[in-house]
N, C-alpha and C positions, 0 to 999 in steps of 0.2 A: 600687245602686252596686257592690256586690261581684259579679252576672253581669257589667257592665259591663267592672272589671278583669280578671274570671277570661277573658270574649271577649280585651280588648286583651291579655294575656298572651299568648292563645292566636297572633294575630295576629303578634305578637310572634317568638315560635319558628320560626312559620310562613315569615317573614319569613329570620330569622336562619340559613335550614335550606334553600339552594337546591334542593338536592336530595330535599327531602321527596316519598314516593311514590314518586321511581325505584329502581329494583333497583340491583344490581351487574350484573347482564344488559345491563337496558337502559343504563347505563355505556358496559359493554364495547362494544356495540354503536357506539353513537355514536361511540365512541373511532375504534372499527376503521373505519368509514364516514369519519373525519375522515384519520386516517392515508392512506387510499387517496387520500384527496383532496391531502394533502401530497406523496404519493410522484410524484403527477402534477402537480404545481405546478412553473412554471418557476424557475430557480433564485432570480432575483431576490425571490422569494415565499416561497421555501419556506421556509424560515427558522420566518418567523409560522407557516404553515401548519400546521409539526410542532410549534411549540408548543404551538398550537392543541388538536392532539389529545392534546398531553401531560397538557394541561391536565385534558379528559374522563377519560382514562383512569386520574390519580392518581385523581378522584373515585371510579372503579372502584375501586383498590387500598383506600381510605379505607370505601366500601360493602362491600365482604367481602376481607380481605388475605391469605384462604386457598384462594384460585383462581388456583392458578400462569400458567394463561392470559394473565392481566388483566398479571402479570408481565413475563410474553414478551412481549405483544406493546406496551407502555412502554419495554422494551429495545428492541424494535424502532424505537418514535419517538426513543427517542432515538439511538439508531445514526444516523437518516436527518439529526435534526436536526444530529449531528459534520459530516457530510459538508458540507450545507449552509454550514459556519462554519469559521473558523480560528483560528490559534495558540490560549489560554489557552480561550477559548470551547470551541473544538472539543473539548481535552483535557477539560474539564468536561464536554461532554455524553457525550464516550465514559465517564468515570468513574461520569456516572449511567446510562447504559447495564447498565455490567459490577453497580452497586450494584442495578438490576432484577433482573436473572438470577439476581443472588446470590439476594434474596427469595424466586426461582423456586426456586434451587436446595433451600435448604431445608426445602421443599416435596416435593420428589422427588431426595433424596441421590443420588449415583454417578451419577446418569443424564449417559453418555458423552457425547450430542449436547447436553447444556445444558455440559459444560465444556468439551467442543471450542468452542462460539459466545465461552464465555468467553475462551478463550484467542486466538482470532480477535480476538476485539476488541482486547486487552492487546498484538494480534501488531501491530495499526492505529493506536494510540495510541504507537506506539514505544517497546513496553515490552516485549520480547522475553525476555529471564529470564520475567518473568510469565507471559508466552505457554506457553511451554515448561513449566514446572510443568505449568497447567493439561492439556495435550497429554499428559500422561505421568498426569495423575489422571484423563485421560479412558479412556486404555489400560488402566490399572489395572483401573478398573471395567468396561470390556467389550473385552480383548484381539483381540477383531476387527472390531472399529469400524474400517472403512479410512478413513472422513474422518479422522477422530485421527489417521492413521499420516500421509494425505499433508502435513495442516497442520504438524506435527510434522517432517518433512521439509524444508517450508520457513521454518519459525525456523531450523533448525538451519543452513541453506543458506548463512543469513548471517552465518553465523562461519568462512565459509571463507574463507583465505589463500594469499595468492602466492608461492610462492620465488621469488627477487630475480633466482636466477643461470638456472634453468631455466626459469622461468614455469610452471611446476607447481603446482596446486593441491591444496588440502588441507582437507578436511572432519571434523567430528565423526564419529567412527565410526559411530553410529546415524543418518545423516543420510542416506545411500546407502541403508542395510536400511529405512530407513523408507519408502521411494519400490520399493524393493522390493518390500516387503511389499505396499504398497497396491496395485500391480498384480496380486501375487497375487491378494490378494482381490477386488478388482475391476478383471478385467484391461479390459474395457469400462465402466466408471465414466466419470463428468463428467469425472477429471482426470486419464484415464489419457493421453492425448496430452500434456500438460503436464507430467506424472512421468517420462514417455518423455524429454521433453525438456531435462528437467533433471538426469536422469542423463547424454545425453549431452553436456552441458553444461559437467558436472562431468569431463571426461575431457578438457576441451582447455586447450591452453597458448597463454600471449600469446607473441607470438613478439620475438623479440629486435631483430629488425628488420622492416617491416612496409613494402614497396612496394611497385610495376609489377615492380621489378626491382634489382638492385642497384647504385648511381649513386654515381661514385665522381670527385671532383672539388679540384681543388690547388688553393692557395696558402690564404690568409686570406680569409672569408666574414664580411661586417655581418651584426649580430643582430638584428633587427627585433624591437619589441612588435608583438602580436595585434592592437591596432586599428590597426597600421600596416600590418600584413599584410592587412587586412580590405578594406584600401580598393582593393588591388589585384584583390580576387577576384571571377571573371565566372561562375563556376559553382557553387555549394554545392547540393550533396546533404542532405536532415539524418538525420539517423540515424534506426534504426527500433528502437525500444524492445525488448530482447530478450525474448520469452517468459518463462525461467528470473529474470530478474531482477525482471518485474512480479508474477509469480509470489509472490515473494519479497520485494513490495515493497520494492527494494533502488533507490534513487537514489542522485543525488550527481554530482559532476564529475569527467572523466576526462580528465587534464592531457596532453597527446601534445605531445612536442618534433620539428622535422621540417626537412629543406631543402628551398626552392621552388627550382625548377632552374630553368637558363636559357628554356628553354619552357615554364614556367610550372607544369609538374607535382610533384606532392608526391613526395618520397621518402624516405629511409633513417626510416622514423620511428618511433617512443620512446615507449613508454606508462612516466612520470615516477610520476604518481601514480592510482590509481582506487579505486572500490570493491568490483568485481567482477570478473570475467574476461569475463563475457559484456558489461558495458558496456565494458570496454576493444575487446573486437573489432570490436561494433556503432559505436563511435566509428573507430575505426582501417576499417573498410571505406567509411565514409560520407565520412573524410577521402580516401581514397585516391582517389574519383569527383573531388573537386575541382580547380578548375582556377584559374591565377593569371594574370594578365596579367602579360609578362615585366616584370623590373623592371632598368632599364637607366641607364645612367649616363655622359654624351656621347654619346648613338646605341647604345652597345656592353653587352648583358645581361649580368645577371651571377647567381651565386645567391647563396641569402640562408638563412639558418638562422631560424625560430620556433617559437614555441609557440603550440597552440590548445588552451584550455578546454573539452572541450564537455560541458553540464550535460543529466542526465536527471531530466524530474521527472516524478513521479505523477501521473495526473490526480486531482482531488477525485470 
């Protein structure tokens, strides 16, 4: 009777202990085999997929939690599985993302490129303060780390503003020498055409008025809403997502006020409100291609003053 229970105990454990006999190796393994497998899943899937391998590789973290590896690369599924999801979700996987790395970091203090991903991630959850710390605890610990200097670059990018009367921009001081810097050090790097571009970027102004040309027309003009103006229009262009601003993951709607002229083309037009300079101009060129079917009143055209919203958003 007592081998009996001492077997069914054993059974029991046995049962209790999925994992009995695998390593943290073989974990990691399976984890990293499952991951691949999610990074190629169609999106409709991917989802499960990365949970999937979330799933593995905590078992990793659980089989030995002093293999920074097992760390990385959890952060990693969970990086893929934000992408995959939105609002409250997504923010929670980017949180258990950055909550991996930490583990990692632990593990191997200062190390530049584990706060640079940190602060990457913090820059993609729209936590930009965050971002920035980390970008500056990456510098600290290895002053010539050029990915730190360009990420650092672009947080900072997005605290730049308009003056109202000039359309003059204006940046963080360390924002320009950081995109500097990184070309110093790596004047051939991944993001030196991107740094190139975002300096010159930073050097243009929204212009005060914005047409073909200058069109100048008397008495009193009707103000039309945007879906009334919509229904007249035989041409739309859509705008081309600027470099510097995806760069920057900088969206948002850039509000342009404008008059459609008697032959149908856009003129004198007005950037009201945006978030950036370079999506004001990408909106303002894309408007300026458009074309309106005249809009006439007893047989006889006339113009007409509106506004168009046009919204830039990120891909997922």
């Amino acid at each position: 009777m007592k081998l009996f229970l001492s077997l069914f105990c054993c059974l029991c454990l046995l049962l209790a202990e999925p994992t009995f006999g695998q390593t943290a190796a073989d974990a990691l393994t399976a984890g990293r085999i499952a991951l691949k497998r999610a990074q190629a899943s169609p999106r409709s899937s991917a989802a499960a997929a990365y949970e999937a391998a979330i799933d593995k590789l905590k078992n990793a973290g659980d089989l030995d939690p002093r293999q920074f590896a097992i760390w990385d690369t959890l952060a990693e599924a969970y990086t893929g599985l934000a992408h995959a999801l939105t609002g409250i979700d997504q923010t929670n996987a980017y949180n258990a993302a950055i909550a991996s790395y930490e583990k990692s970091l632990a593990l191997k203090p200062n190390d530049a490129a584990l706060l640079t991903q940190i602060g990457i991630l913090y820059l993609d959850s729209e936590q930009p303060e965050m971002s920035q710390n980390y970008f500056k605890k990456a510098l600290d610990a290895d002053p010539k780390f050029a990915e730190a200097f360009y990420r650092y670059g672009t947080a900072l990018y997005r605290n730049g503003k308009v003056e109202g009367e000039t359309g003059a921009q204006t940046f963080p001081p360390e924002c320009k020498n950081s995109f500097k810097r990184y070309l110093q050090l790596q004047p051939g790097g991944p993001h030196a055409h991107q740094a190139t571009a975002i300096l010159a970027a930073m050097e243009q102004k929204v212009p005060q008025s914005y047409a073909p040309a200058p069109y100048w027309s008397e008495g009193q003009h009707p103000l039309i809403e945007q879906k009334q103006a919509e229904t007249y229009l035989i041409k739309k262009v859509p705008p081309v997502y600027p470099l510097p601003a995806k760069e920057a993951r900088i969206e948002g709607t850039v509000l342009i006020e404008l008059m459609v002229a008697k032959n149908g083309e856009p003129h004198n037009m007005r950037v009201v409100s945006s978030p950036s300079v370079s999506l004001s101009l990408a909106a303002l060129e894309a408007l300026r291609q458009w074309r309106f079917q005249p809009m006439t009143s007893k047989g006889v055209a006339y113009d007409v003053f509106t506004s168009f919203a046009i919204k830039f958003t990120l891909p997922q």
